[in-house]
N, CA, C and O atoms as a GROMACS GRO file, in nm:
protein
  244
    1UNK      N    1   0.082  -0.119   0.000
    1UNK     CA    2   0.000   0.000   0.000
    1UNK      C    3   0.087   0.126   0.000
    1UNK      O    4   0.099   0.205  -0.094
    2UNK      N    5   0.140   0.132   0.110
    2UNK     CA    6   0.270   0.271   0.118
    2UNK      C    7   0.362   0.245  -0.014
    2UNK      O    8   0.399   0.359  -0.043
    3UNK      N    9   0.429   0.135  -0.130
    3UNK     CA   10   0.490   0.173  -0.191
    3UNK      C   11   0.384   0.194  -0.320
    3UNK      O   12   0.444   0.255  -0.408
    4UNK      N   13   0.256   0.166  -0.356
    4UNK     CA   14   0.193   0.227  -0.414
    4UNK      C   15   0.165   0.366  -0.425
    4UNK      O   16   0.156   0.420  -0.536
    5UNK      N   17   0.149   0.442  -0.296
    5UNK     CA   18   0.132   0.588  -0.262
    5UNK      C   19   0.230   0.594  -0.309
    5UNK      O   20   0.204   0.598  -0.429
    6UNK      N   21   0.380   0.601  -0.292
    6UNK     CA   22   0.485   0.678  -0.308
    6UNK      C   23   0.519   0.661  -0.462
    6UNK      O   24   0.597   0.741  -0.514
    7UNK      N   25   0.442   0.517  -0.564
    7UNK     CA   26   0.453   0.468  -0.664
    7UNK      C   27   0.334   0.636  -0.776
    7UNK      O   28   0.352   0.698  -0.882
    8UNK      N   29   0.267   0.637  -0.706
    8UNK     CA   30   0.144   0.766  -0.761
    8UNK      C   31   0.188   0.896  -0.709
    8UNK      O   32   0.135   0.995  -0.761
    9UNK      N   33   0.282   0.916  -0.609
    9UNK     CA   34   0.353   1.057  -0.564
    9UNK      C   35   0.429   1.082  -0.674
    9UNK      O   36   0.409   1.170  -0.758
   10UNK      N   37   0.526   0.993  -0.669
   10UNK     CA   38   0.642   1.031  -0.760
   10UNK      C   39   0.609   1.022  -0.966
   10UNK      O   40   0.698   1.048  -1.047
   11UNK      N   41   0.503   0.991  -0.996
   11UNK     CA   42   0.426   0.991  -1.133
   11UNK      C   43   0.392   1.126  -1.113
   11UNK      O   44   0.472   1.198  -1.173
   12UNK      N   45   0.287   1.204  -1.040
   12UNK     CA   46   0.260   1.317  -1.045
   12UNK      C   47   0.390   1.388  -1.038
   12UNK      O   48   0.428   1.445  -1.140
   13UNK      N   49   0.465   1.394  -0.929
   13UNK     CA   50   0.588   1.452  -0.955
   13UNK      C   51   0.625   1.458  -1.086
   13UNK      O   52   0.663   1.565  -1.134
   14UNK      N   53   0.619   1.355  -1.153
   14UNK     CA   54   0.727   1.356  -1.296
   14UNK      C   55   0.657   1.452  -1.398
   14UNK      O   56   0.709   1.518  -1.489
   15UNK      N   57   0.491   1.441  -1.350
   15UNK     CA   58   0.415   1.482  -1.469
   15UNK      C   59   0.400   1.663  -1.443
   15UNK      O   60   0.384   1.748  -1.530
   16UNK      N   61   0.412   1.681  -1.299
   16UNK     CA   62   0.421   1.840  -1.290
   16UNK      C   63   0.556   1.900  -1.347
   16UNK      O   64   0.563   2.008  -1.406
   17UNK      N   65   0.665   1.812  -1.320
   17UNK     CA   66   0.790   1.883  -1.362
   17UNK      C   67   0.777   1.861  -1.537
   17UNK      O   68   0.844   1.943  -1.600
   18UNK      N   69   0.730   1.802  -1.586
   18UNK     CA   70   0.711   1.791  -1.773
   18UNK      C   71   0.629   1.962  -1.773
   18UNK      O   72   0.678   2.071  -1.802
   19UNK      N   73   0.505   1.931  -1.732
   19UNK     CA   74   0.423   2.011  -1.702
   19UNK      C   75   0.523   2.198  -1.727
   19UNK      O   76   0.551   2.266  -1.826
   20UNK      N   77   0.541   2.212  -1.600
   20UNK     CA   78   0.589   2.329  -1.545
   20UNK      C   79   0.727   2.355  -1.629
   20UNK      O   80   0.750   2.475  -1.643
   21UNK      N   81   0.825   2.267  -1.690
   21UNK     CA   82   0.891   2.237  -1.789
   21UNK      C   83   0.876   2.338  -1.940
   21UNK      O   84   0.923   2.445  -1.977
   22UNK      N   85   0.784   2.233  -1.997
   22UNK     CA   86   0.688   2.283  -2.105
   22UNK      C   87   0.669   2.410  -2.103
   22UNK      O   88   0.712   2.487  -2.189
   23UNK      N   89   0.597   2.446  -1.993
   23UNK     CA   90   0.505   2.598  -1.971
   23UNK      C   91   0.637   2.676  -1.983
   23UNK      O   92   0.636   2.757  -2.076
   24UNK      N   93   0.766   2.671  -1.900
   24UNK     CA   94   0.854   2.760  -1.905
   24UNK      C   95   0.972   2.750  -2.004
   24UNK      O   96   1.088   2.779  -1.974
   25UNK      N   97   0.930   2.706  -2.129
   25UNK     CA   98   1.065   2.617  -2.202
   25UNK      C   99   1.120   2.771  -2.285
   25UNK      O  100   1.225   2.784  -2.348
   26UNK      N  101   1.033   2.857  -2.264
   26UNK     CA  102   1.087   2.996  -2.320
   26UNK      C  103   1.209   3.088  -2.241
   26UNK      O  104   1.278   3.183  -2.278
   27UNK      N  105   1.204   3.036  -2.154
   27UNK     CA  106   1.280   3.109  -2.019
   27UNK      C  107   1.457   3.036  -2.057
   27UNK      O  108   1.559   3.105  -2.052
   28UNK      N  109   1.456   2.892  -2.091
   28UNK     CA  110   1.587   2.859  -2.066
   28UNK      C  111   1.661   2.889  -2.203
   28UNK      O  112   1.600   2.950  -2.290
   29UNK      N  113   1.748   2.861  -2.216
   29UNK     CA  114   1.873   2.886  -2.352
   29UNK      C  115   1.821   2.760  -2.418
   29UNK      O  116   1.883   2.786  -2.521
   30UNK      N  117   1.777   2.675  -2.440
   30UNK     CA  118   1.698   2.589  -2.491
   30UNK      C  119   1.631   2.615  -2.632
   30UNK      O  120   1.518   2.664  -2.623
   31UNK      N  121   1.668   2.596  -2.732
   31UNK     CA  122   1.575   2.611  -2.883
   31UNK      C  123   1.521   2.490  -2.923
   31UNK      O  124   1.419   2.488  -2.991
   32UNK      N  125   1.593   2.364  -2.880
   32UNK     CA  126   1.496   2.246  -2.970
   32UNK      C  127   1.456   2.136  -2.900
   32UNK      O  128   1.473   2.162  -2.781
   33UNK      N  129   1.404   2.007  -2.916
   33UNK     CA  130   1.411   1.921  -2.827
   33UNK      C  131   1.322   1.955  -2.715
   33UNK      O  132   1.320   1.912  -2.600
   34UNK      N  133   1.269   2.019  -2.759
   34UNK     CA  134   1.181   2.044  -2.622
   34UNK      C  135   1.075   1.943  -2.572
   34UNK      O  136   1.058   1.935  -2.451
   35UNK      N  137   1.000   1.864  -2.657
   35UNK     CA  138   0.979   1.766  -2.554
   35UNK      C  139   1.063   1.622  -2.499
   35UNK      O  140   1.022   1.560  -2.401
   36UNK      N  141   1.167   1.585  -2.564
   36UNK     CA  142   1.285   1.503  -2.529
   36UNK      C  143   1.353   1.536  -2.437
   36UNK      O  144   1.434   1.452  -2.397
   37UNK      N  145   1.346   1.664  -2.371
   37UNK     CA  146   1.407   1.739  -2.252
   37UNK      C  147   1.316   1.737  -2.144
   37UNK      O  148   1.342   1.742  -2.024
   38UNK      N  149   1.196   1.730  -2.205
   38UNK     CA  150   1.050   1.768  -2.064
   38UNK      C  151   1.029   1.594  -2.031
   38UNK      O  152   0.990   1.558  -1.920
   39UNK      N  153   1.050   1.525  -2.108
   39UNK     CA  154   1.033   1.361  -2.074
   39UNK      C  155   1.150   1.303  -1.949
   39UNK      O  156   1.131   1.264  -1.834
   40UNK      N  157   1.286   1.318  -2.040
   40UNK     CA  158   1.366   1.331  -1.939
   40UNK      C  159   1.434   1.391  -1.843
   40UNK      O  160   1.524   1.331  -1.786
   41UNK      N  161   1.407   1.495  -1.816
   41UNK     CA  162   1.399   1.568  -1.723
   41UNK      C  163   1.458   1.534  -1.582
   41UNK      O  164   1.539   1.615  -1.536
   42UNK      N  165   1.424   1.416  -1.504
   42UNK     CA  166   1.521   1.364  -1.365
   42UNK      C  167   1.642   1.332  -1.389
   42UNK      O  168   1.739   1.345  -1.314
   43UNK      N  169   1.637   1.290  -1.496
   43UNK     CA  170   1.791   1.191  -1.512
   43UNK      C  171   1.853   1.307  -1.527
   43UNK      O  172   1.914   1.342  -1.426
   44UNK      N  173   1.863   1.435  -1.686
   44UNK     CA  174   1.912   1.512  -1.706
   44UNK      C  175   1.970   1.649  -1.596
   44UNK      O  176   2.079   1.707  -1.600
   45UNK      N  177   1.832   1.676  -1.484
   45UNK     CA  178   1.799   1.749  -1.331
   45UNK      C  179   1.962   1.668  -1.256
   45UNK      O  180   2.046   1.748  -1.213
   46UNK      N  181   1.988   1.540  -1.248
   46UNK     CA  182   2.090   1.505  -1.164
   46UNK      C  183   2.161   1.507  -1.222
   46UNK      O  184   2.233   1.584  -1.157
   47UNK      N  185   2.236   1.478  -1.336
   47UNK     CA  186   2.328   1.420  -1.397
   47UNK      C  187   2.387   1.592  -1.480
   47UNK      O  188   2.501   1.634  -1.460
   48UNK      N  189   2.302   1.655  -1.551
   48UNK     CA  190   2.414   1.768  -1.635
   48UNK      C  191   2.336   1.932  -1.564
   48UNK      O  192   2.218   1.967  -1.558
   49UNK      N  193   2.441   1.989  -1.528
   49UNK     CA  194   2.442   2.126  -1.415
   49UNK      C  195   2.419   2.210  -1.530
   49UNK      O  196   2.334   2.289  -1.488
   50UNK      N  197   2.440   2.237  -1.632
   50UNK     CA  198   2.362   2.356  -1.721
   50UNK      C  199   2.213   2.340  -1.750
   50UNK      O  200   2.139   2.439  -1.756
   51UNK      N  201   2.154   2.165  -1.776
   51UNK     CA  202   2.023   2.099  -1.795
   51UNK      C  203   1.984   2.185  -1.650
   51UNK      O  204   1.910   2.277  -1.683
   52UNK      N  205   2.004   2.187  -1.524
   52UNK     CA  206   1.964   2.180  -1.391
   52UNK      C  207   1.938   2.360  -1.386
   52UNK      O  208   1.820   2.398  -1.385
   53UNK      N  209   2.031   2.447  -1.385
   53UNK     CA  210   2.025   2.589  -1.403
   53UNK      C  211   1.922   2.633  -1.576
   53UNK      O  212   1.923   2.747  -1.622
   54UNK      N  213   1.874   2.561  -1.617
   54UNK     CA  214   1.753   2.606  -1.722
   54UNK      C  215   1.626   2.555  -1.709
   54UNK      O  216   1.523   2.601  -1.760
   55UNK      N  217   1.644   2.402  -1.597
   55UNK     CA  218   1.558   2.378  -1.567
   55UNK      C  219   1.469   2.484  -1.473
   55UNK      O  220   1.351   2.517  -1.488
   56UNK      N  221   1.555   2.523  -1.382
   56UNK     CA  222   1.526   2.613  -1.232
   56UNK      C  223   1.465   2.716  -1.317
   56UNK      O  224   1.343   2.734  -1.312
   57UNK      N  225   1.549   2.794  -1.404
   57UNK     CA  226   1.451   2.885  -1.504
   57UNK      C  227   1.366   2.901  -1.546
   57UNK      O  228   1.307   3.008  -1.544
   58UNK      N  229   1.321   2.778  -1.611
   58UNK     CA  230   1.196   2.740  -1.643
   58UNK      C  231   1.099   2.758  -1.547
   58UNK      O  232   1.009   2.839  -1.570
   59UNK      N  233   1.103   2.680  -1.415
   59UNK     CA  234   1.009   2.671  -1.299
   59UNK      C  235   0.988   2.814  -1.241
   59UNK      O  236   0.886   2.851  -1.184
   60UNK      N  237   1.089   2.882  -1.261
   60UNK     CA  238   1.042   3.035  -1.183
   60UNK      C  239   0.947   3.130  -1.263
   60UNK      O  240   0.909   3.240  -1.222
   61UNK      N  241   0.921   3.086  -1.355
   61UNK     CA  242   0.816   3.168  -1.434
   61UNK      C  243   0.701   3.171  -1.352
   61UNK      O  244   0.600   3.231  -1.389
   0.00000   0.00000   0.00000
């Protein structure tokens, strides 16, 4: 039961950050790929620090 909840937390999570992503994809240095960037998004968030500082951009809109 509890890893179900946390199984439907972390889906919404993924789908607000696509979400909020998307909405702000004007904000980052970003021209293409824009939904191949909003899909992967966690992996890219941990792994590459310029992906992470355009992401944050994005979200402050």
């Amino acid at each position: 039961m509890l890893l179900n909840l946390l199984g439907i937390a972390l889906g919404i999570l993924y789908i607000i950050g696509i979400w909020k992503f998307l909405a702000g994809f004007d904000r980052t240095n970003f021209t293409q790929n824009r939904i191949g960037l909003a899909l992967l998004w966690p992996v890219l968030f941990i792994m590459n620090g310029n992906y992470r500082r355009n992401f944050t951009k994005a979200l402050k809109g």
